[in-house]
MARFI-844132 format. One record per atom (N, C-alpha, C, O): residue number from 1; x, y, z; atom name. Coordinates in nm, 4 decimals, decimal comma. Layout:
<milos>
MILO  kero         x         y         z  sero
MILO   NUM         X         Y         Z    CA
...
</milos>
This chain:
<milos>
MILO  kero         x         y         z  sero
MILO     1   10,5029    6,1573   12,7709     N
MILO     1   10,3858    6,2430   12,7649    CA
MILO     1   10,4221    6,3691   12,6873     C
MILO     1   10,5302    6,4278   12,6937     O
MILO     2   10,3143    6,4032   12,6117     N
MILO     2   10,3204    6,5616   12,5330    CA
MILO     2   10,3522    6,6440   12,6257     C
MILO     2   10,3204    6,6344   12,7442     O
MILO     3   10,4522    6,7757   12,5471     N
MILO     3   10,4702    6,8635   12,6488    CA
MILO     3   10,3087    6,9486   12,6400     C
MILO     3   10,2395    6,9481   12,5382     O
MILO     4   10,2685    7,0222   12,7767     N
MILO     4   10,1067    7,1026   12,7762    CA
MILO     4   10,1719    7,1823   12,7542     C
MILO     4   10,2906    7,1956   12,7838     O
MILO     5   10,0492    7,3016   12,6532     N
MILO     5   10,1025    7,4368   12,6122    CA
MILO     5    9,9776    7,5191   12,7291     C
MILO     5    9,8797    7,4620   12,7774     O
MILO     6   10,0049    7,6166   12,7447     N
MILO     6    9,9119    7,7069   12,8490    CA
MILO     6    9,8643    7,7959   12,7530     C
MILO     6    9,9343    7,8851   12,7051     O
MILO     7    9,7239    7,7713   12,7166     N
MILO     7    9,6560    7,8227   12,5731    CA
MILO     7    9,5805    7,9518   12,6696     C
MILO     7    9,5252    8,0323   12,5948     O
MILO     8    9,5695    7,9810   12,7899     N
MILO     8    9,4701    8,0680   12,8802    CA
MILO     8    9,5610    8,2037   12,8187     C
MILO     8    9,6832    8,2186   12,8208     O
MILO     9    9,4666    8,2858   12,7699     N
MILO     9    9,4965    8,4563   12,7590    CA
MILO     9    9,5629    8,4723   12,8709     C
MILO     9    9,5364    8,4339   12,9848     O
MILO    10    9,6927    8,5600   12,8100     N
MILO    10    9,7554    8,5766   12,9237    CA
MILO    10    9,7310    8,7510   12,9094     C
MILO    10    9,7662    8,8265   13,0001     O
MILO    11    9,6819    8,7884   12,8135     N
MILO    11    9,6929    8,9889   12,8259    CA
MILO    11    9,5381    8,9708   12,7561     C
MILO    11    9,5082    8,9320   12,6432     O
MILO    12    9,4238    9,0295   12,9074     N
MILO    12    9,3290    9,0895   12,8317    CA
MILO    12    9,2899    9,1998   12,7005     C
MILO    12    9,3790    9,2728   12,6570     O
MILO    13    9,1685    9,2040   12,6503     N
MILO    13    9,1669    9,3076   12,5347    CA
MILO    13    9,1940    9,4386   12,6274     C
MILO    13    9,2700    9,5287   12,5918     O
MILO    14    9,1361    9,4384   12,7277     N
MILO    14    9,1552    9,6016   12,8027    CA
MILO    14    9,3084    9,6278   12,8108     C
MILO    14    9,3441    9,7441   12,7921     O
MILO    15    9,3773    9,5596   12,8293     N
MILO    15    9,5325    9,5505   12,8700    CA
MILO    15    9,5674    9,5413   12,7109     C
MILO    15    9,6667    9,6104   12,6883     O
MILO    16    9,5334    9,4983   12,6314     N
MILO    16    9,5929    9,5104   12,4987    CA
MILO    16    9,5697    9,6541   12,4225     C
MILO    16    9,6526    9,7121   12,3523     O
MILO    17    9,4537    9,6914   12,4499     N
MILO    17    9,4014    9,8484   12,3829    CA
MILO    17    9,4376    9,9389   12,5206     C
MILO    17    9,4420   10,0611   12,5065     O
MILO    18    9,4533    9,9037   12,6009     N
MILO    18    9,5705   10,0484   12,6636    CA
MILO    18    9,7030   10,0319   12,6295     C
MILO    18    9,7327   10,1484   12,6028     O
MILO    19    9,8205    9,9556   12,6090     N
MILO    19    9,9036    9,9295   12,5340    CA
MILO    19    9,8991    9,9835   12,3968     C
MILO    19    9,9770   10,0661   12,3492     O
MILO    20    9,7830    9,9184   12,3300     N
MILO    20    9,8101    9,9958   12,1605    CA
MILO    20    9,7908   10,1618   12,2054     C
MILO    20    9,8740   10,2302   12,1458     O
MILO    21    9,7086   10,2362   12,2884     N
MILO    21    9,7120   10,3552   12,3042    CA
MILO    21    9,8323   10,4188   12,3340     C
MILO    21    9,8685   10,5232   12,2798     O
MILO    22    9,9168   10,3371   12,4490     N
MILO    22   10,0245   10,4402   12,4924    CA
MILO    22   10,1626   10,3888   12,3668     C
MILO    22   10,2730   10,4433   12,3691     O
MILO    23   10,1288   10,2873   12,2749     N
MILO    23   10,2518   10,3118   12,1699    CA
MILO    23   10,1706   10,3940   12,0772     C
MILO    23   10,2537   10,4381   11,9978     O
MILO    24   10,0745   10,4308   12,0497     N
MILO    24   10,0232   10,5117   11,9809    CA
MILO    24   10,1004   10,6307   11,9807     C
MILO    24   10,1678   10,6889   11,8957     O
MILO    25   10,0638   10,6559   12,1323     N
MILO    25   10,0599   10,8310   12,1741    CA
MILO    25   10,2442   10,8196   12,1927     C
MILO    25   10,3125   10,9063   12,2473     O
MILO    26   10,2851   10,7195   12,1456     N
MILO    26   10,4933   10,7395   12,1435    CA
MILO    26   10,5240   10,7407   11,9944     C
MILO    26   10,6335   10,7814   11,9555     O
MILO    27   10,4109   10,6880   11,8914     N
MILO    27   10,4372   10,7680   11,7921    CA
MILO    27   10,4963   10,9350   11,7422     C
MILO    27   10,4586   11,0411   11,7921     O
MILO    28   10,5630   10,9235   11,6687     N
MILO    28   10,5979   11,1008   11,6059    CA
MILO    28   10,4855   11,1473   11,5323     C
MILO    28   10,4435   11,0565   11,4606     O
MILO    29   10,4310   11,2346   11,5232     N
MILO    29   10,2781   11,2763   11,5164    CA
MILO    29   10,2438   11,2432   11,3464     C
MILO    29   10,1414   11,2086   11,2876     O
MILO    30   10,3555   11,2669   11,3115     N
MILO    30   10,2812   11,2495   11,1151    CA
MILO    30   10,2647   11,0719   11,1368     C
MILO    30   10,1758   11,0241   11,0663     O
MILO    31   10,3230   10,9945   11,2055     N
MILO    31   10,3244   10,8455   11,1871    CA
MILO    31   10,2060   10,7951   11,2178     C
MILO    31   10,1364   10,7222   11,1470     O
MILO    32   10,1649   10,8688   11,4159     N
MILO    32   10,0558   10,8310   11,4248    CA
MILO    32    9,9121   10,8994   11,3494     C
MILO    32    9,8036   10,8565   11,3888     O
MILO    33    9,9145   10,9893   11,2577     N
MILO    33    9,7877   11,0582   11,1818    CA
MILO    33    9,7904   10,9605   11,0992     C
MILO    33    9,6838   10,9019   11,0805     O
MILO    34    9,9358   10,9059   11,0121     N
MILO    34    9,8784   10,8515   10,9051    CA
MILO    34    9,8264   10,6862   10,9423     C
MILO    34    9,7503   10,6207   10,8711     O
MILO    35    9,8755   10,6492   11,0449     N
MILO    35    9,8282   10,4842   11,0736    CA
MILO    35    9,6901   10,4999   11,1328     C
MILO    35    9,6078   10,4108   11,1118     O
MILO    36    9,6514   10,6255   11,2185     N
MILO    36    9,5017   10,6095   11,2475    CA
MILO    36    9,4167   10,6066   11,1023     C
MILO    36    9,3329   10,5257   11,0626     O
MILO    37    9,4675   10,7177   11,0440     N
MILO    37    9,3872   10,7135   10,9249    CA
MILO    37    9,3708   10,6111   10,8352     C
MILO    37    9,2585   10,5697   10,8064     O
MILO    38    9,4639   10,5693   10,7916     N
MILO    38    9,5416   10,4464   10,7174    CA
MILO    38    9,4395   10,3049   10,7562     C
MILO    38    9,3711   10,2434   10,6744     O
MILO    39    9,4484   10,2838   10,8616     N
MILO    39    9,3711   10,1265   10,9515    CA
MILO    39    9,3018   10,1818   11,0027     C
MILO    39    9,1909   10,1906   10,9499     O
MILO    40    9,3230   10,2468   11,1256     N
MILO    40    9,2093   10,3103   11,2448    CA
MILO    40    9,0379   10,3262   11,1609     C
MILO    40    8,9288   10,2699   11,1698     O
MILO    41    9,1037   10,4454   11,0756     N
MILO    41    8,9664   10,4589   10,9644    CA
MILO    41    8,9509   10,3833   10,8944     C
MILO    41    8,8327   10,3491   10,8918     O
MILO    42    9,0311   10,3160   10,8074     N
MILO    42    9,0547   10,1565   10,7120    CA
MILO    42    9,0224   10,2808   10,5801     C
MILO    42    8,9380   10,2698   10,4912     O
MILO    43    9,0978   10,3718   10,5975     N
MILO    43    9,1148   10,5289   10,4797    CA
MILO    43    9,1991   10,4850   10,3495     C
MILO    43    9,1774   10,5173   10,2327     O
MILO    44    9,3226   10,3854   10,4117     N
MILO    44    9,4535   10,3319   10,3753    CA
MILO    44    9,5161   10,4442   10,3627     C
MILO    44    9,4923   10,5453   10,4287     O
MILO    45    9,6200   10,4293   10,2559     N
MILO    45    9,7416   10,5471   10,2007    CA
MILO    45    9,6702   10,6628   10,1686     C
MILO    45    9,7130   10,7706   10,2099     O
MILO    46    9,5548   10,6574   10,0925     N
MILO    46    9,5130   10,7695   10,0049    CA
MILO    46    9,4620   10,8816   10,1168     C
MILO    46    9,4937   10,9996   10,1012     O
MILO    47    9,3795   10,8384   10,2335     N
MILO    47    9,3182   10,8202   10,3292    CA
MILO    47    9,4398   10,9800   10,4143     C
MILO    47    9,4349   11,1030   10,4127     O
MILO    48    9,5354   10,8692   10,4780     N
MILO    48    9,6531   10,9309   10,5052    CA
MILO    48    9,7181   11,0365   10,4441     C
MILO    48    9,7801   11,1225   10,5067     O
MILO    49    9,7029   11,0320   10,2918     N
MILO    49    9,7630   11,1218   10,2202    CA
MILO    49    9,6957   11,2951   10,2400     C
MILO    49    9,7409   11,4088   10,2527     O
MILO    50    9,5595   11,2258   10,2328     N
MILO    50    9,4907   11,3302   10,2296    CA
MILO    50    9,5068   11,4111   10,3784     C
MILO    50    9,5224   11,5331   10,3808     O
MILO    51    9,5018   11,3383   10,4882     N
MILO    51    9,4926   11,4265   10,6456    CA
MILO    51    9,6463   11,4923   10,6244     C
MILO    51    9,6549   11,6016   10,6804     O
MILO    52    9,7517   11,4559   10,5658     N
MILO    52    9,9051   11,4877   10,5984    CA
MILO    52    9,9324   11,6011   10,5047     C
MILO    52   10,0131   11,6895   10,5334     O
MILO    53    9,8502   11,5978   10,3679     N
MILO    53    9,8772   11,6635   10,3051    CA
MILO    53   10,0108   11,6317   10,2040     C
MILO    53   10,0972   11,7177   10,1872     O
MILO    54   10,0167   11,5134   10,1464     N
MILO    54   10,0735   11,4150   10,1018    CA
MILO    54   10,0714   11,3579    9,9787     C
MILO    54    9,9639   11,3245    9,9288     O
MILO    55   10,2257   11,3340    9,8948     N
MILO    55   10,1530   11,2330    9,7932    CA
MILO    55   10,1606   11,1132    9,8633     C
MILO    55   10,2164   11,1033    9,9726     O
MILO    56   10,0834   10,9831    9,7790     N
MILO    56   10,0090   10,8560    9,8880    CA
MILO    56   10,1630   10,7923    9,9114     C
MILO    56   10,2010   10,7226   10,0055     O
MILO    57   10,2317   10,8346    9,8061     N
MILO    57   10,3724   10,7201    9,8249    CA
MILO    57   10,4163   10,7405    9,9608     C
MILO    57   10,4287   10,6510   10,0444     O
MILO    58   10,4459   10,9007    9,9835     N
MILO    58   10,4872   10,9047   10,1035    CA
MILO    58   10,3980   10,9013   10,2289     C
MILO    58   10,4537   10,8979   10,3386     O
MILO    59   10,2802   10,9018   10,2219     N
MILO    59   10,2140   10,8303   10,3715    CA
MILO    59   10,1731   10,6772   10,3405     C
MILO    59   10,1077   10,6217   10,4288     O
MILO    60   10,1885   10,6407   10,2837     N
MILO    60   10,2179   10,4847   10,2481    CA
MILO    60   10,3797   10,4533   10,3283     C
MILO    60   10,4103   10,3817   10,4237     O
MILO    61   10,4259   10,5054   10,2766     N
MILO    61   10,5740   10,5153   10,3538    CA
MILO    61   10,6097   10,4995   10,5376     C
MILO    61   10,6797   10,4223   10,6031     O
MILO    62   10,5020   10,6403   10,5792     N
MILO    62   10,4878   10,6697   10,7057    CA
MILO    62   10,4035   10,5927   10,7668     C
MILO    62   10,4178   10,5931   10,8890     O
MILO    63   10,3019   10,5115   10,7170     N
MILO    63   10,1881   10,4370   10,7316    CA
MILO    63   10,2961   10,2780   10,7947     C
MILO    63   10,3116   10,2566   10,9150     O
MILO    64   10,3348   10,2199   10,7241     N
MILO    64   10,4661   10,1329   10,7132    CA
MILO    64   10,5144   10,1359   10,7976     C
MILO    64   10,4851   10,0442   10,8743     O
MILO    65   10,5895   10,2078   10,8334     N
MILO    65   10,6946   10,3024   10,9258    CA
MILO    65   10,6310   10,2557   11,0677     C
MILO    65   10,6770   10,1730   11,1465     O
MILO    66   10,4933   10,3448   11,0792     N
MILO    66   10,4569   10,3383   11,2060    CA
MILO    66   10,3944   10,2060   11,2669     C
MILO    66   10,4247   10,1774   11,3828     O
MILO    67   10,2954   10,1105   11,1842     N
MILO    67   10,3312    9,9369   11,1738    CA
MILO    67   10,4305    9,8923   11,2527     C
MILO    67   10,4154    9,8252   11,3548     O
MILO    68   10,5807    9,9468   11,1840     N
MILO    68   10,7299    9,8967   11,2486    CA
MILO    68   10,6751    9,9237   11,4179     C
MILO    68   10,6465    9,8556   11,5164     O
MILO    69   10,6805   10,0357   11,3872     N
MILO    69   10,7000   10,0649   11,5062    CA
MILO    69   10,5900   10,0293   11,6373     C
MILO    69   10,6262   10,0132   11,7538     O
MILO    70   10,4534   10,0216   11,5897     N
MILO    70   10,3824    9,9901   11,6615    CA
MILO    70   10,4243    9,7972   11,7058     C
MILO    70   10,4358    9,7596   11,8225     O
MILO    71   10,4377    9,7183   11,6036     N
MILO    71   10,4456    9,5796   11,6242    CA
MILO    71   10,5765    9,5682   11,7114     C
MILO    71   10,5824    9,4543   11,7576     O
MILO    72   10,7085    9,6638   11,7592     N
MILO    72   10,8006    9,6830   11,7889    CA
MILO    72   10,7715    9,6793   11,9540     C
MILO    72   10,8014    9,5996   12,0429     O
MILO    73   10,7086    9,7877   11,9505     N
MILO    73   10,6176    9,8242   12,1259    CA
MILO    73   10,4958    9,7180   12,1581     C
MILO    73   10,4602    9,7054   12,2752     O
MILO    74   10,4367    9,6475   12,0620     N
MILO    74   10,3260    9,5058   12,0916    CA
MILO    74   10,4113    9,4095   12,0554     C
MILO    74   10,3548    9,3206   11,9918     O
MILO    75   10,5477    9,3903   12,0747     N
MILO    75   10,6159    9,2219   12,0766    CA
MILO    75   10,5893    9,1200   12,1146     C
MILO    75   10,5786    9,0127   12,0553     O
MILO    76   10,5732    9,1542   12,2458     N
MILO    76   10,5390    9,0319   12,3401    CA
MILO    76   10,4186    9,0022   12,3569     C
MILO    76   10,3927    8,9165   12,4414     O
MILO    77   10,3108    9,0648   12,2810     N
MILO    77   10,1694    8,9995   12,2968    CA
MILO    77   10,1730    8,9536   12,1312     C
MILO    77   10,2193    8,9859   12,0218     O
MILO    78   10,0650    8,8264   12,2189     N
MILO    78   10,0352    8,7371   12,1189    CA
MILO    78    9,8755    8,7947   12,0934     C
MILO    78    9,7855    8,7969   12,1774     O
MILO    79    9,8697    8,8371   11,9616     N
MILO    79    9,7289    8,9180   11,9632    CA
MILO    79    9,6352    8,7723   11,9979     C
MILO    79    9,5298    8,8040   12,0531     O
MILO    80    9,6477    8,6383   11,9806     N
MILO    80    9,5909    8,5486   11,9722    CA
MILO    80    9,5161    8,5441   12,1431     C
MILO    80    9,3963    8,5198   12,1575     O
MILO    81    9,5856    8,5645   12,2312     N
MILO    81    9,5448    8,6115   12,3415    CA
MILO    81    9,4373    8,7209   12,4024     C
MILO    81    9,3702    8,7238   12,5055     O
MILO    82    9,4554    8,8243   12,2711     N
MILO    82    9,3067    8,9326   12,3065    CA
MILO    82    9,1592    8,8446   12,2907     C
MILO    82    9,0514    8,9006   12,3106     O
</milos>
């Protein structure tokens, strides 16, 4: 017999967006301005550049950066589950 996979959500969206909040708020503050701006707003780099006071390379940079770091603190969820 096939092995069964357990396809049932295991982390609601509420449990997934308080999670993205508290790695948010463990961001270093230029990381999290430029990724809200960046995605949050869907601003991108230029977006970012502009709130940081920035050329785009470098909040493109920080934008990146904080990605790492956010997908770092959401490991273990499978967004497929929200």
């Amino acid at each position: 017999m096939a092995e069964v996979i357990d396809t049932t959500p295991t982390t609601s969206r509420a449990e997934l967006l308080h999670r993205l909040e508290l790695a948010l708020a463990a961001l270093p503050a230029e990381e999290r301005t430029a990724v809200v701006a960046a995605h949050g707003y869907g601003e991108g780099p230029v977006g970012a550049a502009v709130e940081l006071d920035l050329d785009s390379a470098d909040a493109d940079a920080l934008t990146r950066n904080a990605l790492q770091l956010l997908r770092a603190a959401l490991a273990d969820v499978d967004i497929d589950d929200a």
